[in-house]
C-alpha positions in Angstrom: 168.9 46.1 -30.1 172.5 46.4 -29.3 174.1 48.7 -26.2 175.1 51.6 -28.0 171.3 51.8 -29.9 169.6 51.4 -26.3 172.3 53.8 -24.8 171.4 56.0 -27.7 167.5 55.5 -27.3 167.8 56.4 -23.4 169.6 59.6 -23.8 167.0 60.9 -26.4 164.3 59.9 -24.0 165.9 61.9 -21.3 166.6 65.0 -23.5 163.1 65.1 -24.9 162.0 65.0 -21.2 163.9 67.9 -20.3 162.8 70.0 -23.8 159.4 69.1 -22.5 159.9 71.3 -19.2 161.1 74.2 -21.1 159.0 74.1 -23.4 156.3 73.7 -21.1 156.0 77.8 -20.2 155.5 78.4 -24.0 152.8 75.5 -24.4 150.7 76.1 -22.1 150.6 79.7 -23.0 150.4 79.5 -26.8 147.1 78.1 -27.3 147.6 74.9 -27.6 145.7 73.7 -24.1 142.2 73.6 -24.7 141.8 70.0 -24.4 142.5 70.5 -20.3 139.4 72.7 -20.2 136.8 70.6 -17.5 133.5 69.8 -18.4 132.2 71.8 -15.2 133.9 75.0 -16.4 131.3 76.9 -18.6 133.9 79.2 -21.6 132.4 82.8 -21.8 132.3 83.1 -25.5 132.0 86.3 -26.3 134.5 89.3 -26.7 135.7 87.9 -23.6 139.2 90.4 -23.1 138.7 93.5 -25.1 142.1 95.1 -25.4 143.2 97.7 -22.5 140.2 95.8 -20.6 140.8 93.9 -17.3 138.6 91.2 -16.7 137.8 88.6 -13.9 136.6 85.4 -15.0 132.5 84.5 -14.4 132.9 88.7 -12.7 133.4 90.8 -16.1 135.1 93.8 -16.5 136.9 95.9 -14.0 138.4 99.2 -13.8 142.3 99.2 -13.7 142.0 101.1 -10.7 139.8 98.2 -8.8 142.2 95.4 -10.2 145.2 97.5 -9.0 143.8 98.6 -5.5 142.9 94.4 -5.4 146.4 93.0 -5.9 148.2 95.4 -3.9 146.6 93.9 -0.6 148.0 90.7 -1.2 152.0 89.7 -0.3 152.3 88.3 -4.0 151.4 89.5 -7.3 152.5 87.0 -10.1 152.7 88.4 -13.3 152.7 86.1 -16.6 154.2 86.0 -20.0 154.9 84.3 -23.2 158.7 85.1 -23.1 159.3 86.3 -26.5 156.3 88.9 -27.0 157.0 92.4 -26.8 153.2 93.1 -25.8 153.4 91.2 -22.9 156.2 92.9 -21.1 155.1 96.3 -21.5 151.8 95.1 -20.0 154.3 94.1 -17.4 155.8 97.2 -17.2 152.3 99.4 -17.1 151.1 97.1 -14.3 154.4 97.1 -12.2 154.1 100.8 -12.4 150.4 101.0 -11.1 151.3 98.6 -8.6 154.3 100.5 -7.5 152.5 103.9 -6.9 150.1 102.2 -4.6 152.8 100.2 -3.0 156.6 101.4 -2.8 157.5 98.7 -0.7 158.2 96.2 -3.4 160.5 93.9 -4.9 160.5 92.3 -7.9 161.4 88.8 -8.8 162.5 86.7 -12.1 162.1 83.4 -13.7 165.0 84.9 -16.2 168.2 84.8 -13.3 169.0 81.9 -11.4 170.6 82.2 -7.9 173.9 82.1 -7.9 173.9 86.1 -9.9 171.7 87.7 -7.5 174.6 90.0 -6.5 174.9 91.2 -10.1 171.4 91.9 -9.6 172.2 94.1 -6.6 174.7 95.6 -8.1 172.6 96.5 -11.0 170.0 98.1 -8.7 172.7 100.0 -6.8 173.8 102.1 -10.2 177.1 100.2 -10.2 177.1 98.4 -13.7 176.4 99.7 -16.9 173.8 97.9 -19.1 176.4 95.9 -20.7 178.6 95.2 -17.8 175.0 94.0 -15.9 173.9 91.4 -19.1 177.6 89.9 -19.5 178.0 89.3 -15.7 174.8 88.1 -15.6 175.5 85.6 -18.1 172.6 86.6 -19.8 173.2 84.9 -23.3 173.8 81.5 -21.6 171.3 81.6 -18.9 167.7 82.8 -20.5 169.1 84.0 -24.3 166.3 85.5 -25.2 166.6 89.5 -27.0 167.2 91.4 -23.6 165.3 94.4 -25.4 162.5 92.4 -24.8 163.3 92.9 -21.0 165.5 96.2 -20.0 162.6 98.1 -19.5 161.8 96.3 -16.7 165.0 96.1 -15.1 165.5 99.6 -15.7 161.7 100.6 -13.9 163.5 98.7 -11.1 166.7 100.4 -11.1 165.7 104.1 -11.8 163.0 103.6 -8.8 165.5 101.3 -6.2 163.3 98.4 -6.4 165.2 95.3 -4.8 165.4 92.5 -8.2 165.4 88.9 -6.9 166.9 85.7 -8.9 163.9 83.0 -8.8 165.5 80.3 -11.1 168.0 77.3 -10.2 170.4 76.0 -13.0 169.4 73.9 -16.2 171.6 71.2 -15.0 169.6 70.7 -12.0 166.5 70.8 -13.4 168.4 68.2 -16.2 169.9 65.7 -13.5 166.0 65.9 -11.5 164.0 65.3 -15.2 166.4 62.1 -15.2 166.3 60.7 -12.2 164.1 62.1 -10.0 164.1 64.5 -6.9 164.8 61.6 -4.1 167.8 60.5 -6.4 169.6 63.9 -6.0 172.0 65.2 -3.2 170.6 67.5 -0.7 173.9 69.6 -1.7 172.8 69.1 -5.2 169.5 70.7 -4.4 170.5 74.7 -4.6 167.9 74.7 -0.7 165.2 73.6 -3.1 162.9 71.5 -0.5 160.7 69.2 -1.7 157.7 70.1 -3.8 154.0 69.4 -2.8 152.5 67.0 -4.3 150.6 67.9 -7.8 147.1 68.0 -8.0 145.2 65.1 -10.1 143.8 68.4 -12.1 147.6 69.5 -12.7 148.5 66.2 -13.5 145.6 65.9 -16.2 146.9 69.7 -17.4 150.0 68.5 -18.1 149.9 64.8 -19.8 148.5 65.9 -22.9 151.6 68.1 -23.3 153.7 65.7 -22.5 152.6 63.3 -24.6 152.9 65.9 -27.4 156.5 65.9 -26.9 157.2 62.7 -25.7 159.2 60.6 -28.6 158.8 57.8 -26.6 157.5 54.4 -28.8 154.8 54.2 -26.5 151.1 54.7 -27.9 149.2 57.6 -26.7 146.7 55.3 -24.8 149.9 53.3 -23.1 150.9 57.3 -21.2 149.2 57.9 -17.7 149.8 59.3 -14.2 152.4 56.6 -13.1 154.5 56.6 -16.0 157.9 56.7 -15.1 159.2 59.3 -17.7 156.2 60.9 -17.3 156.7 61.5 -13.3 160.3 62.4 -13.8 158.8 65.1 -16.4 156.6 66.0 -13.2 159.6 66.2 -11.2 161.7 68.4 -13.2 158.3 70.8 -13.5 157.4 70.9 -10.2 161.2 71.9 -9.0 160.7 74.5 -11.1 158.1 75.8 -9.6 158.8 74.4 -6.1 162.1 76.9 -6.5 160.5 79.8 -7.4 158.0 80.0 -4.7 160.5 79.3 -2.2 162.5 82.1 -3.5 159.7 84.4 -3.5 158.7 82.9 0.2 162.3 83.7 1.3 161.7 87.6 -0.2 158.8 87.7 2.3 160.3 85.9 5.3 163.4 89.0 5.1 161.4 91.4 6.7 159.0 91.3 9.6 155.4 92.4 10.2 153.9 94.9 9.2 156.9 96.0 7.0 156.6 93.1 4.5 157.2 93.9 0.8 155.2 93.2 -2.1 156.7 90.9 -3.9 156.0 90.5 -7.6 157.0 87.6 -9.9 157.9 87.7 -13.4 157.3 84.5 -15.1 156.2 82.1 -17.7 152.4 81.9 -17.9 152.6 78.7 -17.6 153.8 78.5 -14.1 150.7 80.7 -13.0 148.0 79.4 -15.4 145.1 77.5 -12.9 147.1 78.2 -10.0 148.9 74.2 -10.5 152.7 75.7 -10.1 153.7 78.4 -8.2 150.7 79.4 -7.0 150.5 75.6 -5.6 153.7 75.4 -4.2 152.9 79.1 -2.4 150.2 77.6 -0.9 152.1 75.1 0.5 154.8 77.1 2.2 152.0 79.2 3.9 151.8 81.8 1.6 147.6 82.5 0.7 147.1 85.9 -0.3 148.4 85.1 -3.8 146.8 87.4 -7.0 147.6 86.0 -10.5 147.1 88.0 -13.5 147.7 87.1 -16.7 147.8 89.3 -20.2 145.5 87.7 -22.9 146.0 88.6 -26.8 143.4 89.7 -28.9 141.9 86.5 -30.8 143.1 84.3 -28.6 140.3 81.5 -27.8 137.5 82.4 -25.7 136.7 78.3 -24.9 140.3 79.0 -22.7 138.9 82.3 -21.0 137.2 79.5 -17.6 137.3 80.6 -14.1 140.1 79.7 -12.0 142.7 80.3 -15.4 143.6 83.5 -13.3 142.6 86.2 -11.1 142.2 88.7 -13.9 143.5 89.5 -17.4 144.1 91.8 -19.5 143.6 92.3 -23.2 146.7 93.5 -25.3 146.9 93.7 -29.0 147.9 90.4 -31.1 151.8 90.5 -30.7 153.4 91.1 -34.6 157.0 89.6 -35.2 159.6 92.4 -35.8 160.4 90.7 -39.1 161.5 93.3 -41.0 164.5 94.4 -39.2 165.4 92.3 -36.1 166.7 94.0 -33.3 169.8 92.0 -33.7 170.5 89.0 -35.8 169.2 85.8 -33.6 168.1 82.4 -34.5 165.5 82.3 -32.3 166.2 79.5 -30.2 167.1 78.7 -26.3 169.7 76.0 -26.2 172.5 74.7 -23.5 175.7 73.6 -24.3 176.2 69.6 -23.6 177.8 66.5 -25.1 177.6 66.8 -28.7 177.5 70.9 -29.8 174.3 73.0 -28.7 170.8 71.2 -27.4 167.5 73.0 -28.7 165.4 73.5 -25.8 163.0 75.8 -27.7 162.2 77.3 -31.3 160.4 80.5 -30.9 157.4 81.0 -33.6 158.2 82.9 -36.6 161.7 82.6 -36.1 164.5 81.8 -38.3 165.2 78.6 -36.5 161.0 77.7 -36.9 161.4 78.5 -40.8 164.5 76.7 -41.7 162.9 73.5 -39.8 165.4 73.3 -36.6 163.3 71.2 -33.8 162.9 71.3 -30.4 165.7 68.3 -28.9 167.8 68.6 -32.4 171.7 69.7 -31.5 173.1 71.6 -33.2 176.9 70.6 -34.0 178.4 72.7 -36.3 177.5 76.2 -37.9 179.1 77.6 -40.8 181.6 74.2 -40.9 182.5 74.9 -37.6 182.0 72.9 -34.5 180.2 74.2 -31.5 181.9 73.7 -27.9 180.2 76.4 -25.9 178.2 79.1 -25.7 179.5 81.6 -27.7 180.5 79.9 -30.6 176.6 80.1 -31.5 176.2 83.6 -30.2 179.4 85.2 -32.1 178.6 83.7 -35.0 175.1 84.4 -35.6 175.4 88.3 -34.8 178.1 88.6 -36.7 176.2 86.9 -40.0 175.4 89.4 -43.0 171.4 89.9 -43.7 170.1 88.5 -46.2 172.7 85.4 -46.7 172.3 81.5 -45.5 173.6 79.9 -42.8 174.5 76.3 -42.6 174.5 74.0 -40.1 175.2 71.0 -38.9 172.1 68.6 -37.0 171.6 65.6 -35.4 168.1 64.6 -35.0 167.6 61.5 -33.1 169.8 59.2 -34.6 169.6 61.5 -37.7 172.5 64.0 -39.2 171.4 66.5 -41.7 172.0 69.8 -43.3 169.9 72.7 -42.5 170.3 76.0 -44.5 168.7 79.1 -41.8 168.3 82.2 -44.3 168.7 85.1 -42.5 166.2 87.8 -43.8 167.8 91.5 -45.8 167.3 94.2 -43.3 164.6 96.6 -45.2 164.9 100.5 -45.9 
C-alpha cells in the first residue's frame, strides 16, 4: 500500500469515527439496540406504553400528575428525543408546560446550540430578535440543520414565559479533533472548560460496541473489535465529551444560584445521551449532581423486549411519528453534514428522507450539487430550498475511495 492509499485509508477511518458519534443519538433511539438488553433485565411484554400513558419501568402506570409532581423535586429533568420526530417535541412541549406550572423557577437547556451563541439565546428570551434574526444569528443551518419547525415551539414556550435558554453543546470540530486523537492529546485552551469525563461504565461500554461496530468500516472482523481498541476508545472519547459537556453546562446552570433559590433545570436532548443513565446522567453523577429524573417518550409499536428497568425513569407513549411526505415544510435533503476538505461531510441521513431514498450514506461527501462545487455551508442550503418540486437533483459523491452520481428526486408538492 502506497502513502497516499494509507493517508487515504486513515482519514476515512477517522471520519467514520466521528459519523459514529453523531449518529450515535439517532441509533440508540431508533430501535436498533436490543442486542444491549442484560440477561438479568426481565422485558415486560405486553402493551407496555399505551399512548398518553406514563409508565415506570417494573412500577406500571402513573398519573401525569404523580410523574409531574415526581420530577419537579429533583434539580434536573432530562428530557429525550429522536431529533427529527414531530411527536416527540410536542411531548416535550406538553411536559415542559406541566413542569413549568409546578415550578416557575426553571431554565431550559439544549443539545441543539453550542456555547459560544448563548447571548443570541438571551437575546431571544429578552424579545429582542425576531424569529429570523434569532435562527440566522444562531447559525442555526450550520450548527444542528435540522427543520427548526420541528423546534420553535419550544423556544417560543420559553420566550413567551421568560424562561432562561442555555447552550449545552461544544463545536463539531472539537468533538472531531477529540474522536481523532483523544482527550489527553488536546489543549486545555482547545477544550471550550470541558474537564475530563468519568470514566464509562463496563455496561456503557458493552451499550456502545455493537454500534460502533455497525459503523465502523474498519477491515477488522467483528470478533477482532473490543474494549481497548484504539479507534474504538477514541469513539468513546468523542461520546463521552459529548456528554461530559453537557452535564457540566447543566452543572454550571445550577451552581448560578444559591440555596434554596436553585432552578430546575431541564435538558433537551438526544435519547441517546439519557437512555440507561451511561451519558449525561453519568457524567451528572460525577460532578455531584444526584437528584437526576430521566424521561423518555416511547412510540407506539416500538419493541417491548427494549421497555427493561433502568432504560429511564418513566415514559411516555405517543403515537407512531408519520413523515410529512406529502408537502415538506420546506424543501430539505434530509441530512446533517459539516463543511470540511473536500465539499460537505454526511454526518446523518434522516429515515424517509430524500437523502435515505436516493441512497446518500452516512460518511459520503458530497462535492458538487447541480454541477456546482460545494465550499460552505450555504451552497447546500441555497440550493436545495431553491429546487422546484417534483424535479431531480444531481450530485456529486465520493464514497470511500469511490466517486459516483446520485440523482435525489425531490417529491411534487400535492393539492
Amino acid at each position: 500500500m502506497n502513502t497516499q492509499q494509507t493517508t487515504t485509508k486513515k482519514t476515512v477511518n477517522l471520519q467514520c469515527s466521528l459519523i459514529s458519534i453523531m449518529f450515535l443519538a439517532f441509533s440508540i433511539y431508533l430501535n436498533t439496540v436490543q442486542a444491549q438488553i442484560k440477561p438479568d433485565q426481565k422485558p415486560i411484554m405486553a402493551e407496555c406504553v399505551p399512548i398518553g400513558s406514563w409508565v415506570v419501568p417494573d412500577k406500571g402506570t402513573l398519573s401525569n400528575v404523580e410523574i409531574i409532581a415526581h420530577a419537579a423535586k429533583h434539580s434536573v429533568v432530562l428530557l429525550g428525543e429522536t431529533h427529527v420526530n414531530m411527536e416527540h417535541h410536542r411531548w416535550q412541549l406538553q411536559t415542559l408546560a406541566a413542569l413549568f406550572a409546578v415550578r416557575p423557577d426553571m431554565v431550559i437547556g439544549f443539545e441543539m446550540f453550542p456555547r459560544r451563541v448563548q447571548a443570541v439565546l438571551d437575546q431571544w428570551v429578552a424579545g429582542e430578535l425576531t424569529e429570523k434574526e434569532f435562527l440566522a444569528a444562531a447559525q442555526w443551518g450550520t450548527v444542528w440543520n435540522s427543520d427548526a419547525n420541528l423546534y420553535l415551539p419550544l423556544f417560543h414556550f420559553a420566550r413567551m414565559n421568560r424562561i432562561p435558554m442555555r447552550a449545552l453543546n461544544i463545536e463539531t470540530s472539537l468533538r472531531r479533533k477529540v474522536t481523532e486523537n483523544g482527550f489527553d492529546n488536546i489543549s486545555e485552551e482547545e477544550r471550550e472548560g470541558v474537564t475530563r469525563p468519568a470514566e464509562p461504565s463496563t455496561e456503557y461500554l458493552d451499550f456502545l460496541l455493537p454500534i460502533y461496530k455497525r459503523h465502523d468500516r474498519t477491515d477488522k472482523k467483528e470478533g477482532e473489535i473490543s474494549h481497548n481498541d484504539p479507534d474504538f476508545r477514541r469513539f468513546i472519547s468523542g461520546q463521552q465529551l459529548w456528554d461530559r459537556a453537557m452535564a457540566q453546562y447543566i452543572y454550571a446552570a445550577l451552581d448560578e444560584f444559591d440555596e434554596p433559590e436553585k432552578p430546575l433545570v431541564v435538558g433537551i436532548m438526544g435519547s441517546g445521551h439519557i437512555v440507561y443513565g451511561y451519558g449525561v446522567p453519568h457524567q451528572l453523577r460525577d460532578l455531584g449532581v444526584e437528584d437526576v429524573f430521566s424521561l423518555l417518550p416511547w412510540d407506539a409499536g416500538k419493541s417491548c423486549k427494549q421497555f427493561v428497568s433502568g432504560v429511564a425513569d418513566a415514559v411516555f407513549g405517543v403515537m407512531p411519528y408519520v413523515s410529512q411526505s406529502t408537502q415538506p415544510m420546506r424543501q430539505r435533503l434530509g441530512i446533517r453534514f459539516e463543511i470540511a476538505q473536500g465539499g460537505a461531510h454526511v454526518l446523518q441521513v434522516e429515515p424517509d428522507s430524500i437523502a435515505e431514498v436516493a441512497d446518500i450514506k452516512a460518511a459520503d461527501v458530497i462535492t458538487q450539487i447541480a454541477g456546482l462545487e460545494i465550499k460552505d455551508t450555504d451552497d447546500v442550503i441555497n440550493i436545495v430550498k431553491r429546487h422546484a418540486p417534483g424535479t431531480w437533483l444531481p450530485l456529486t459523491v465520493k464514497r470511500g475511495d469511490d466517486v459516483m452520481e446520485i440523482i435525489a428526486k425531490f417529491p411534487a408538492l400535492v393539492d
